[in-house]
C-alpha positions in Angstrom: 28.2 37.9 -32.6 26.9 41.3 -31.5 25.6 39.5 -28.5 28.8 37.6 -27.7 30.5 41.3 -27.9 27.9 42.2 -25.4 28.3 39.8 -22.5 31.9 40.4 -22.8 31.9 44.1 -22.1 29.3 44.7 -20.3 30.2 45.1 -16.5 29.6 43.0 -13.6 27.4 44.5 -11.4 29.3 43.0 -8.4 32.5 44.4 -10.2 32.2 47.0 -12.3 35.4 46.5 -13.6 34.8 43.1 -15.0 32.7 42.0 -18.1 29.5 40.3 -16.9 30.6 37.0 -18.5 34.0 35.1 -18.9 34.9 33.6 -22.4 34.7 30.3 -21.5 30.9 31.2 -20.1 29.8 31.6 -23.8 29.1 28.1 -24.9 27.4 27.1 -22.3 25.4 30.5 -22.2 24.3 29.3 -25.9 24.3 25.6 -25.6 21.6 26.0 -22.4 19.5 28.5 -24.1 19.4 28.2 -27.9 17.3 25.3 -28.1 14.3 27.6 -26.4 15.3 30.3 -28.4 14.5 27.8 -31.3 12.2 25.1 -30.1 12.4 22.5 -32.9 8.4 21.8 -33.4 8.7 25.2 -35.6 11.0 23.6 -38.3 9.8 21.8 -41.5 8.1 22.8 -44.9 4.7 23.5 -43.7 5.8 25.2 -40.7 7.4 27.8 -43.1 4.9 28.0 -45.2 2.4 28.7 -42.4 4.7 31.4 -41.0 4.2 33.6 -44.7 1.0 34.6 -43.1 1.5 34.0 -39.4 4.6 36.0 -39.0 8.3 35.0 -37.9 9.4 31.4 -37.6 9.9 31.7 -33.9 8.5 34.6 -31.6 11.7 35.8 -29.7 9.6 35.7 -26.3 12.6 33.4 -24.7 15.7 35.2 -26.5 14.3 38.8 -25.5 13.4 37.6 -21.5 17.5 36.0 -21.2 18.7 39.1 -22.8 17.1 41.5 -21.0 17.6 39.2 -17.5 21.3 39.0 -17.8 22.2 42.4 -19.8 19.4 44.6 -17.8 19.5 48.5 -18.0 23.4 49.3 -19.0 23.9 51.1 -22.0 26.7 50.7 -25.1 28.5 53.8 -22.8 29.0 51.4 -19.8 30.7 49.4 -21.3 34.2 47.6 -20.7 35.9 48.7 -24.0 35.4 51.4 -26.6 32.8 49.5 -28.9 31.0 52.4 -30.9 29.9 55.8 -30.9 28.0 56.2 -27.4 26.4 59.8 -27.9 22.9 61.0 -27.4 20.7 59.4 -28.9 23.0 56.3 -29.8 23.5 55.5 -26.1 20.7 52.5 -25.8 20.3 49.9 -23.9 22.8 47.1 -25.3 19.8 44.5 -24.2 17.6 46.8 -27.1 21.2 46.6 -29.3 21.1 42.7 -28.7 17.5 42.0 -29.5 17.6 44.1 -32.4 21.1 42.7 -34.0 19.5 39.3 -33.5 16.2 39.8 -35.7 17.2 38.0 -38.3 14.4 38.5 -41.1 11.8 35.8 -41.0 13.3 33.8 -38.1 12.5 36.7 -35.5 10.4 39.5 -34.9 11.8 42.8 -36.3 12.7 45.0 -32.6 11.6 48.5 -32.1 12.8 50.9 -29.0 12.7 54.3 -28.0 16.0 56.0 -27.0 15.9 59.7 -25.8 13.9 61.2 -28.8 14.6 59.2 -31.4 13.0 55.4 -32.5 14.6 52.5 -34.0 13.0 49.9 -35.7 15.5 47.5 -36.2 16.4 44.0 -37.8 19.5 42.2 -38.1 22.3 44.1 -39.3 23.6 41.2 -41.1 21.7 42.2 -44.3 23.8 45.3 -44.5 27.0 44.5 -43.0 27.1 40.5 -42.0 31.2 41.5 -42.0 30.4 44.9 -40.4 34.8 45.1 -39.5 34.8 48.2 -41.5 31.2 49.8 -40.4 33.0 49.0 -36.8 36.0 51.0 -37.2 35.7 54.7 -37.2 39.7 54.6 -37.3 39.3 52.8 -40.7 36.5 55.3 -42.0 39.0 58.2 -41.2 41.0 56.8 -43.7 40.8 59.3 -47.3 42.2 57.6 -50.4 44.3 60.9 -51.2 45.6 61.0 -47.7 49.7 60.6 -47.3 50.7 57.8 -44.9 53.9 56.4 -43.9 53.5 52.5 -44.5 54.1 52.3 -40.8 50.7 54.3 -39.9 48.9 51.3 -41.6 50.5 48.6 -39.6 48.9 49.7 -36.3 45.9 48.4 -37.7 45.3 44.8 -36.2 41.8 43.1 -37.0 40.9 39.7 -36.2 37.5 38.8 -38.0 35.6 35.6 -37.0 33.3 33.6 -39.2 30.6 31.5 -37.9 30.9 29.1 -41.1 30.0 28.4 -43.9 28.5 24.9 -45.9 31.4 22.9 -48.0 28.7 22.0 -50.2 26.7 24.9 -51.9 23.2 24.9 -50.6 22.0 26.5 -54.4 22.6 26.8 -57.7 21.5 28.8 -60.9 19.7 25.9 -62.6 17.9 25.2 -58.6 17.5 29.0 -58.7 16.1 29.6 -61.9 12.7 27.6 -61.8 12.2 29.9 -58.4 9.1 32.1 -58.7 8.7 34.7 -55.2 7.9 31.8 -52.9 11.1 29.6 -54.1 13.1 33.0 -53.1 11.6 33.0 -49.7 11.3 29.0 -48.7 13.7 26.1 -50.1 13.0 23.4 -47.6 14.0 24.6 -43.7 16.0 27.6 -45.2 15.4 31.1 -46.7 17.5 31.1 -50.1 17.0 35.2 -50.5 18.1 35.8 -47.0 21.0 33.8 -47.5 22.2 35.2 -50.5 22.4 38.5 -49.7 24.0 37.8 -46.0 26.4 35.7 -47.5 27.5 38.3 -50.4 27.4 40.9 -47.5 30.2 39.3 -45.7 32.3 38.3 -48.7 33.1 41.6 -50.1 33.8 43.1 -47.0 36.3 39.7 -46.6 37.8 40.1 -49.9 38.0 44.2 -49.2 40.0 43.8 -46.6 42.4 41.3 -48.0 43.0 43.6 -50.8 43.9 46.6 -48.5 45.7 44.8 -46.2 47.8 43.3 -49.4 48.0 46.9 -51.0 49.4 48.2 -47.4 51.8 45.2 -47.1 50.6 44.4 -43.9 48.4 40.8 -44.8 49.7 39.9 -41.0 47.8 42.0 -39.5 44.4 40.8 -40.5 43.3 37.7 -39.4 40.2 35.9 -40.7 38.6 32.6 -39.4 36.2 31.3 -41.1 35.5 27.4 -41.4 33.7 26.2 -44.5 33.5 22.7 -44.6 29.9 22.9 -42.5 27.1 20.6 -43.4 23.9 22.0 -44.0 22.5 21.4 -41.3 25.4 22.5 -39.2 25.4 25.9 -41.1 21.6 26.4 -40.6 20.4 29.8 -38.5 18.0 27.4 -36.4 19.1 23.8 -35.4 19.4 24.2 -32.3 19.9 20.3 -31.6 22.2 19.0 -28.8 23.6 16.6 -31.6 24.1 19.6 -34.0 25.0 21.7 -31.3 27.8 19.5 -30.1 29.1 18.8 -33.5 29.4 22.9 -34.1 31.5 23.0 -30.5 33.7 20.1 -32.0 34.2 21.6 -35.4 35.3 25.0 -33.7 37.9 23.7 -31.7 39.2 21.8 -34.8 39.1 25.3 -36.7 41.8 26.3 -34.3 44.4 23.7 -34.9 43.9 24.2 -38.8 46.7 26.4 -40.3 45.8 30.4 -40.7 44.6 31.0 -44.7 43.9 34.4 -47.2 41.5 35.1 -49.6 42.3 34.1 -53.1 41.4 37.5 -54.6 40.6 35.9 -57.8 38.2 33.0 -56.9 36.9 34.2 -53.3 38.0 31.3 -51.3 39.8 30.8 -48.4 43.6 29.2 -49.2 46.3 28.3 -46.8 49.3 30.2 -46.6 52.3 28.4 -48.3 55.8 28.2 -46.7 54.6 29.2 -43.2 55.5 26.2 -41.4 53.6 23.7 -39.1 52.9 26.2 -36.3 51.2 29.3 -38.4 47.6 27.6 -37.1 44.8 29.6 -36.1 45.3 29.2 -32.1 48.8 30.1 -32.3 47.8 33.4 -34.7 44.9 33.9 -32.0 47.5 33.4 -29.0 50.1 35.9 -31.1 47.7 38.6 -31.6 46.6 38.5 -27.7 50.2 39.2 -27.1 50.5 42.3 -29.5 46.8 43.9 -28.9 47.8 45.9 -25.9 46.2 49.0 -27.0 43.4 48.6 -29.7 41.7 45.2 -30.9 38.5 44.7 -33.3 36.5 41.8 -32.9 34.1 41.2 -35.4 
Protein backbone atom coordinates (compact mmCIF):
# COMPACT_ATOMS: atom_id res chain seq x y z
CA UNK A 1 0.00 0.00 0.00
CA UNK A 2 3.04 2.17 0.85
CA UNK A 3 3.71 2.10 -2.83
CA UNK A 4 0.24 3.02 -3.98
CA UNK A 5 0.62 6.09 -1.31
CA UNK A 6 3.67 6.81 -3.24
CA UNK A 7 2.69 7.17 -6.84
CA UNK A 8 -0.14 9.25 -5.64
CA UNK A 9 1.86 11.94 -3.95
CA UNK A 10 4.68 12.10 -5.56
CA UNK A 11 4.84 15.02 -8.09
CA UNK A 12 4.75 15.11 -11.73
CA UNK A 13 7.83 16.24 -13.07
CA UNK A 14 5.94 18.07 -15.94
CA UNK A 15 3.65 19.48 -13.07
CA UNK A 16 4.89 19.75 -9.97
CA UNK A 17 1.63 20.28 -8.59
CA UNK A 18 0.18 16.95 -9.66
CA UNK A 19 0.86 13.36 -8.24
CA UNK A 20 2.88 11.38 -10.77
CA UNK A 21 0.04 8.99 -11.24
CA UNK A 22 -3.93 9.23 -11.37
CA UNK A 23 -6.04 6.70 -9.34
CA UNK A 24 -7.40 5.02 -12.05
CA UNK A 25 -3.47 4.45 -13.33
CA UNK A 26 -2.99 2.03 -10.32
CA UNK A 27 -4.41 -1.25 -11.68
CA UNK A 28 -3.01 -1.15 -14.59
CA UNK A 29 0.43 0.00 -13.07
CA UNK A 30 0.10 -3.41 -11.04
CA UNK A 31 -1.75 -5.60 -13.54
CA UNK A 32 1.32 -4.83 -16.27
CA UNK A 33 4.10 -5.32 -13.89
CA UNK A 34 3.30 -7.81 -11.06
CA UNK A 35 3.55 -10.79 -13.04
CA UNK A 36 7.55 -9.89 -13.55
CA UNK A 37 7.72 -8.86 -10.21
CA UNK A 38 6.68 -12.51 -9.54
CA UNK A 39 7.47 -14.68 -12.47
CA UNK A 40 5.43 -17.89 -11.81
CA UNK A 41 8.42 -20.64 -12.49
CA UNK A 42 9.45 -19.56 -8.74
CA UNK A 43 6.20 -21.09 -7.12
CA UNK A 44 5.79 -24.68 -5.83
CA UNK A 45 7.14 -26.92 -2.92
CA UNK A 46 10.55 -27.47 -4.15
CA UNK A 47 11.02 -24.07 -5.25
CA UNK A 48 10.53 -23.08 -1.58
CA UNK A 49 12.42 -25.46 -0.21
CA UNK A 50 15.31 -24.61 -2.52
CA UNK A 51 15.07 -20.90 -1.63
CA UNK A 52 15.93 -21.97 2.46
CA UNK A 53 19.34 -21.99 1.23
CA UNK A 54 19.26 -19.96 -1.93
CA UNK A 55 17.86 -16.87 -0.49
CA UNK A 56 14.35 -14.93 -1.26
CA UNK A 57 11.65 -16.51 -3.36
CA UNK A 58 12.08 -13.89 -6.07
CA UNK A 59 15.09 -11.43 -6.46
CA UNK A 60 13.38 -7.94 -6.63
CA UNK A 61 15.68 -7.03 -9.70
CA UNK A 62 12.29 -6.02 -11.83
CA UNK A 63 10.25 -4.42 -8.79
CA UNK A 64 13.41 -2.23 -7.72
CA UNK A 65 14.30 -1.13 -11.77
CA UNK A 66 10.09 0.16 -12.12
CA UNK A 67 10.32 1.72 -8.86
CA UNK A 68 13.25 3.50 -9.21
CA UNK A 69 12.29 4.34 -13.11
CA UNK A 70 9.01 5.89 -12.38
CA UNK A 71 9.64 7.36 -8.56
CA UNK A 72 13.44 8.49 -9.39
CA UNK A 73 15.26 10.93 -6.94
CA UNK A 74 12.28 12.79 -5.02
CA UNK A 75 12.19 12.38 -1.48
CA UNK A 76 9.09 11.76 1.23
CA UNK A 77 9.56 15.95 1.59
CA UNK A 78 8.47 16.46 -2.10
CA UNK A 79 5.69 15.16 -1.73
CA UNK A 80 1.95 16.20 -2.63
CA UNK A 81 0.47 15.76 0.93
CA UNK A 82 1.85 15.70 4.54
CA UNK A 83 2.70 11.81 4.76
CA UNK A 84 5.31 11.57 7.63
CA UNK A 85 7.95 13.23 9.43
CA UNK A 86 10.34 14.53 6.55
CA UNK A 87 13.49 15.74 8.77
CA UNK A 88 17.08 14.98 8.42
CA UNK A 89 17.93 11.97 8.29
CA UNK A 90 14.21 10.62 7.57
CA UNK A 91 14.06 12.55 4.32
CA UNK A 92 14.94 9.47 1.77
CA UNK A 93 14.28 8.72 -1.34
CA UNK A 94 10.56 7.38 -1.41
CA UNK A 95 11.90 4.91 -4.37
CA UNK A 96 14.44 3.48 -1.19
CA UNK A 97 10.95 3.93 1.16
CA UNK A 98 9.09 1.81 -1.62
CA UNK A 99 11.66 -1.02 -2.08
CA UNK A 100 12.14 -1.30 1.43
CA UNK A 101 8.20 -1.38 2.57
CA UNK A 102 7.94 -4.02 -0.15
CA UNK A 103 10.58 -6.66 1.30
CA UNK A 104 8.25 -8.88 2.49
CA UNK A 105 10.43 -11.56 4.46
CA UNK A 106 11.29 -14.50 2.32
CA UNK A 107 9.51 -13.36 -0.94
CA UNK A 108 12.12 -10.39 -1.37
CA UNK A 109 15.39 -9.32 -0.57
CA UNK A 110 15.66 -7.32 2.70
CA UNK A 111 16.71 -3.34 1.19
CA UNK A 112 19.48 -1.40 2.69
CA UNK A 113 20.25 2.59 1.87
CA UNK A 114 22.24 5.28 3.08
CA UNK A 115 20.49 8.63 3.89
CA UNK A 116 22.61 11.60 5.06
CA UNK A 117 24.56 9.77 8.00
CA UNK A 118 22.48 7.26 8.99
CA UNK A 119 21.71 3.46 7.29
CA UNK A 120 18.58 1.52 7.08
CA UNK A 121 18.35 -1.84 6.60
CA UNK A 122 14.95 -2.48 6.06
CA UNK A 123 12.10 -5.14 5.45
CA UNK A 124 8.52 -4.90 5.17
CA UNK A 125 6.89 -2.98 7.77
CA UNK A 126 4.09 -5.25 7.77
CA UNK A 127 5.55 -7.47 10.52
CA UNK A 128 5.34 -4.57 12.85
CA UNK A 129 2.53 -2.54 11.80
CA UNK A 130 0.57 -4.46 8.74
CA UNK A 131 -2.42 -1.72 10.02
CA UNK A 132 0.31 0.92 10.67
CA UNK A 133 -3.16 3.82 10.92
CA UNK A 134 -1.94 4.57 14.24
CA UNK A 135 2.15 4.46 13.68
CA UNK A 136 0.87 6.94 10.67
CA UNK A 137 -0.74 9.52 12.76
CA UNK A 138 1.34 11.68 14.85
CA UNK A 139 -2.03 13.62 15.60
CA UNK A 140 -3.28 10.26 17.13
CA UNK A 141 0.11 9.64 19.09
CA UNK A 142 -0.37 13.20 20.62
CA UNK A 143 -3.24 11.85 22.20
CA UNK A 144 -2.42 11.25 26.44
CA UNK A 145 -5.00 9.02 28.11
CA UNK A 146 -5.27 11.69 31.12
CA UNK A 147 -5.62 14.49 28.65
CA UNK A 148 -9.18 16.51 28.85
CA UNK A 149 -11.04 16.68 25.57
CA UNK A 150 -14.30 17.99 24.48
CA UNK A 151 -16.01 14.96 22.58
CA UNK A 152 -15.97 17.30 19.70
CA UNK A 153 -11.93 17.39 19.48
CA UNK A 154 -12.24 13.65 18.76
CA UNK A 155 -14.67 13.85 15.90
CA UNK A 156 -12.10 15.70 13.63
CA UNK A 157 -10.51 12.55 13.45
CA UNK A 158 -11.51 10.84 10.07
CA UNK A 159 -9.66 7.55 9.02
CA UNK A 160 -10.40 5.41 6.23
CA UNK A 161 -8.41 2.04 6.51
CA UNK A 162 -8.20 -0.32 3.43
CA UNK A 163 -7.63 -4.05 3.55
CA UNK A 164 -6.21 -5.96 0.80
CA UNK A 165 -8.23 -9.23 2.00
CA UNK A 166 -8.36 -11.81 3.66
CA UNK A 167 -9.21 -15.93 2.87
CA UNK A 168 -13.05 -16.89 3.96
CA UNK A 169 -11.59 -20.16 4.65
CA UNK A 170 -8.75 -20.38 7.27
CA UNK A 171 -5.56 -21.38 5.59
CA UNK A 172 -4.43 -23.17 9.30
CA UNK A 173 -5.35 -24.59 12.23
CA UNK A 174 -4.01 -25.76 15.73
CA UNK A 175 -4.25 -29.58 15.02
CA UNK A 176 -2.39 -28.58 11.10
CA UNK A 177 -0.10 -26.37 13.36
CA UNK A 178 0.75 -28.63 15.95
CA UNK A 179 2.65 -31.52 14.04
CA UNK A 180 4.84 -28.29 12.70
CA UNK A 181 8.52 -28.71 13.58
CA UNK A 182 10.76 -25.19 12.30
CA UNK A 183 10.44 -26.05 8.59
CA UNK A 184 6.39 -26.52 8.92
CA UNK A 185 6.59 -22.79 10.48
CA UNK A 186 8.42 -21.56 7.50
CA UNK A 187 6.87 -23.61 4.36
CA UNK A 188 3.16 -25.09 4.18
CA UNK A 189 2.82 -25.62 0.48
CA UNK A 190 3.23 -22.06 -1.70
CA UNK A 191 2.82 -20.09 1.54
CA UNK A 192 4.81 -19.02 4.74
CA UNK A 193 2.46 -20.02 7.80
CA UNK A 194 4.87 -17.84 10.38
CA UNK A 195 4.91 -14.91 8.17
CA UNK A 196 1.32 -15.00 7.99
CA UNK A 197 0.54 -15.22 11.37
CA UNK A 198 2.19 -12.64 12.66
CA UNK A 199 1.09 -10.09 9.69
CA UNK A 200 -2.24 -11.06 10.14
CA UNK A 201 -2.37 -10.52 14.10
CA UNK A 202 -0.46 -7.26 13.35
CA UNK A 203 -3.34 -5.84 11.52
CA UNK A 204 -6.17 -7.16 13.68
CA UNK A 205 -5.34 -5.54 16.81
CA UNK A 206 -4.66 -2.37 15.48
CA UNK A 207 -8.40 -3.00 13.54
CA UNK A 208 -10.05 -3.96 16.68
CA UNK A 209 -8.05 -0.86 18.63
CA UNK A 210 -9.40 1.46 16.66
CA UNK A 211 -13.00 0.20 16.73
CA UNK A 212 -12.79 0.34 20.37
CA UNK A 213 -11.65 4.00 20.54
CA UNK A 214 -13.66 5.17 17.97
CA UNK A 215 -16.74 3.39 19.98
CA UNK A 216 -15.37 4.85 23.42
CA UNK A 217 -15.31 8.52 21.63
CA UNK A 218 -18.74 7.96 20.11
CA UNK A 219 -17.59 8.71 16.88
CA UNK A 220 -17.73 4.84 15.11
CA UNK A 221 -18.64 7.15 11.81
CA UNK A 222 -15.64 8.39 11.46
CA UNK A 223 -13.59 5.35 10.94
CA UNK A 224 -14.04 3.50 8.05
CA UNK A 225 -12.56 -0.01 7.38
CA UNK A 226 -12.62 -2.13 4.21
CA UNK A 227 -11.65 -5.18 4.28
CA UNK A 228 -13.00 -8.14 2.11
CA UNK A 229 -12.66 -11.60 3.53
CA UNK A 230 -14.32 -13.99 1.46
CA UNK A 231 -10.82 -14.47 -0.67
CA UNK A 232 -9.79 -17.88 -1.85
CA UNK A 233 -6.46 -18.93 -1.21
CA UNK A 234 -5.11 -18.46 -3.94
CA UNK A 235 -6.63 -15.04 -4.33
CA UNK A 236 -5.26 -14.03 -0.85
CA UNK A 237 -1.70 -15.31 -1.67
CA UNK A 238 1.43 -12.55 -1.60
CA UNK A 239 2.60 -14.00 -5.11
CA UNK A 240 0.08 -15.12 -7.79
CA UNK A 241 0.53 -12.93 -9.91
CA UNK A 242 -1.72 -14.72 -12.73
CA UNK A 243 -3.91 -12.75 -15.19
CA UNK A 244 -6.73 -15.22 -14.19
CA UNK A 245 -6.05 -14.50 -10.43
CA UNK A 246 -5.29 -11.08 -11.11
CA UNK A 247 -8.48 -10.33 -12.88
CA UNK A 248 -10.61 -12.12 -10.38
CA UNK A 249 -8.92 -9.72 -7.41
CA UNK A 250 -9.97 -6.55 -9.76
CA UNK A 251 -13.56 -8.09 -9.92
CA UNK A 252 -13.84 -8.90 -6.21
CA UNK A 253 -12.72 -5.22 -5.36
CA UNK A 254 -15.27 -3.56 -7.20
CA UNK A 255 -17.83 -5.87 -5.69
CA UNK A 256 -16.36 -4.90 -2.15
CA UNK A 257 -17.62 -1.51 -2.94
CA UNK A 258 -21.26 -2.21 -3.54
CA UNK A 259 -21.31 -4.40 -0.23
CA UNK A 260 -22.76 -2.48 2.76
CA UNK A 261 -20.12 -0.65 5.20
CA UNK A 262 -19.47 -3.24 8.47
CA UNK A 263 -17.63 -2.87 12.39
CA UNK A 264 -15.68 -5.10 14.18
CA UNK A 265 -17.45 -7.36 16.49
CA UNK A 266 -15.25 -6.51 19.51
CA UNK A 267 -15.95 -9.89 20.96
CA UNK A 268 -15.20 -12.42 18.15
CA UNK A 269 -12.89 -10.13 15.80
CA UNK A 270 -14.93 -10.26 12.67
CA UNK A 271 -16.23 -7.96 10.43
CA UNK A 272 -20.31 -7.51 10.79
CA UNK A 273 -22.65 -5.27 8.94
CA UNK A 274 -24.15 -2.49 10.46
CA UNK A 275 -27.92 -3.08 11.25
CA UNK A 276 -30.74 -0.52 10.50
CA UNK A 277 -28.50 1.57 8.14
CA UNK A 278 -30.50 1.17 5.13
CA UNK A 279 -29.73 0.00 1.55
CA UNK A 280 -27.44 2.88 0.66
CA UNK A 281 -24.77 2.68 3.81
CA UNK A 282 -22.40 0.59 1.14
CA UNK A 283 -18.78 1.03 1.00
CA UNK A 284 -18.77 3.39 -2.37
CA UNK A 285 -21.28 5.65 -0.97
CA UNK A 286 -19.23 5.83 2.61
CA UNK A 287 -16.04 6.24 0.20
CA UNK A 288 -17.87 8.98 -1.87
CA UNK A 289 -19.23 10.68 1.66
CA UNK A 290 -15.92 10.83 3.24
CA UNK A 291 -14.38 12.55 -0.12
CA UNK A 292 -16.90 15.11 0.49
CA UNK A 293 -16.06 15.85 4.27
CA UNK A 294 -12.05 15.36 3.98
CA UNK A 295 -11.30 18.90 3.09
CA UNK A 296 -8.57 19.36 5.45
CA UNK A 297 -6.88 16.16 6.76
CA UNK A 298 -7.39 12.39 5.46
CA UNK A 299 -5.34 9.03 6.39
CA UNK A 300 -5.04 6.48 4.06
CA UNK A 301 -3.83 3.40 5.25
Amino acid sequence: MLTVTALLTTPDENNCNRPLFAAKDIKPFYLQHCPEIFPQNNRGMFGSIANIFSGPKYDGKHLHSIINEKLGEPRLRSTLTNLRNTDCPWNARLSDICIGSSAAPTYLPAHRFKNHDREFNLVDGGVAANNPVIEDNPDFLSIKPMDYQPMDHYRRFLVISLGTGSPKLKLYDADMAAKWGTLGWLIHGDSTPLVDVFMQASGDMVDIHLSVVFRALRSEENYLRIQGDTLTAAEASVDISTKENSEKLVHFGENLLKKPVTWVNLETGQAEEIKNCGPDATNEKALIKYGKTCKCTTLLC
